[in-house]
N, C-alpha and C positions, 0 to 999 in steps of 0.2 A: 436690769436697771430699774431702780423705784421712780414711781409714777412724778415725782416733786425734780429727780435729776433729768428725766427724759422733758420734763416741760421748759424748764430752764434750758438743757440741751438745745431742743426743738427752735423755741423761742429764740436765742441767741441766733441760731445761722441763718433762720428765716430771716428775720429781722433784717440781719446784717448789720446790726447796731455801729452807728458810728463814734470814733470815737471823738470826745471833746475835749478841752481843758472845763477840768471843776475844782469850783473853789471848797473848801473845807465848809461844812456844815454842822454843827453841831446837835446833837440826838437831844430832844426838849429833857429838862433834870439832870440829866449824863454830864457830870464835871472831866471833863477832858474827854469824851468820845466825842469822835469826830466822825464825818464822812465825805470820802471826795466821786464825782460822780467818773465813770470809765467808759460811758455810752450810755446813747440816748436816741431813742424814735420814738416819733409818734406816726400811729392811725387812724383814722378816722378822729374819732374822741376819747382816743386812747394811749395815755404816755407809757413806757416800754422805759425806764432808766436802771440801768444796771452800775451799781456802785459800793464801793468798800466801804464798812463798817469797821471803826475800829476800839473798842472798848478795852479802859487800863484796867490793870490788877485793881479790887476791889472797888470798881467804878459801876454803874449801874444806866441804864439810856434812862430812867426816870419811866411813869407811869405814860403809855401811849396807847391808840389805835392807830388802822390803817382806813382810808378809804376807798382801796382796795387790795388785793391778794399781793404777799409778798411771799418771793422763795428764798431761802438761803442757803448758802453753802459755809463751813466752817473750816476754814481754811488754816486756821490754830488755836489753840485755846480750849477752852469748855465754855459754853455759856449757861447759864443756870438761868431758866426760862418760866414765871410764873403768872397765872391767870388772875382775876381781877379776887376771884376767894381768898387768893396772896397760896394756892395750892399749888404745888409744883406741875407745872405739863407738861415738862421735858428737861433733862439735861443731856444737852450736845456737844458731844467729843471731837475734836478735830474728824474732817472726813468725814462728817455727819450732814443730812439735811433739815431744815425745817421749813415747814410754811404758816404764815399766819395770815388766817382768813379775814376779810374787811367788816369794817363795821364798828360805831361804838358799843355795842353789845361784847366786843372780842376785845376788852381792854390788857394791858400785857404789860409787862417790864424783863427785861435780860438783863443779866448781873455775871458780873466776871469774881468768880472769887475762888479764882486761881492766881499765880504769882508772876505768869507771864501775859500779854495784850493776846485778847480775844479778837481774831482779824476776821470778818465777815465777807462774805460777797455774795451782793442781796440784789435777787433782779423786783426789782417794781414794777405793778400792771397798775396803773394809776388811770382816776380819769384825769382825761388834760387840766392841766397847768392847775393839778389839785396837790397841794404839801407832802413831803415824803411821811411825814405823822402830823397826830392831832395830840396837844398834850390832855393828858385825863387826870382827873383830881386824884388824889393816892386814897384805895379803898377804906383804908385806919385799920389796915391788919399791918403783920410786920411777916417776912418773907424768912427771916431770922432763925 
């Protein structure tokens, strides 16, 4: 089991994350991606929210960081995953994991440009009552 499934794994039953009603959220630049949250804890000063991403054909979240670590699981789709050089760092096939590490220094954009919705499910290690992203100015490369 890769070290990003076992955290998430781990993560999740410890928790015990409960679940909530969430409202749809919209991913900063992302024209029609959405996300609704599926559970949520906090710790100490530490929020734990696990929630679906969901990105259309040719739709993109827009340029972002994190303010802390997120893991993802690719639950359909591909996503086409590029760092702030506009360099590719990954493209993830359904069944796939990614994490992306916190910080503005780790600026990022995912892009769906396949023909069916890219569905995510992303746990979040946020500090408390800190935004699921921060938007970042687009670097003036093209990812194209």
């Amino acid at each position: 089991m890769s070290h990003t499934l076992r955290a998430v794994a781990v993560t999740t039953s410890l928790l015990g994350l409960s679940l909530v009603p969430g409202a749809a959220h919209a991913t900063p630049g992302g024209s029609g991606v959405s996300g609704r949250v599926l559970a949520q804890h906090t710790i100490g000063d530490t929020d734990y929210v696990l929630r679906e991403v969901t990105v259309p054909p040719g739709q993109a979240t827009g340029w972002h960081y994190h303010d802390g670590t997120l893991y993802a699981y690719v639950r359909q789709g591909t996503l086409s995953h590029f760092d702030a050089t506009c360099d590719s760092d990954g493209v993830y096939e359904k069944g796939s994991f990614l994490e992306e590490p916190s910080g503005a220094d780790h600026v990022h954009v995912g892009e769906n440009r396949g023909t069916n919705d890219v569905v995510l499910e992303v746990l979040y290690v946020l500090p408390h009552d800190a935004p699921f992203s921060q938007d970042a100015p687009a670097p003036g490369c093209s990812t194209r």
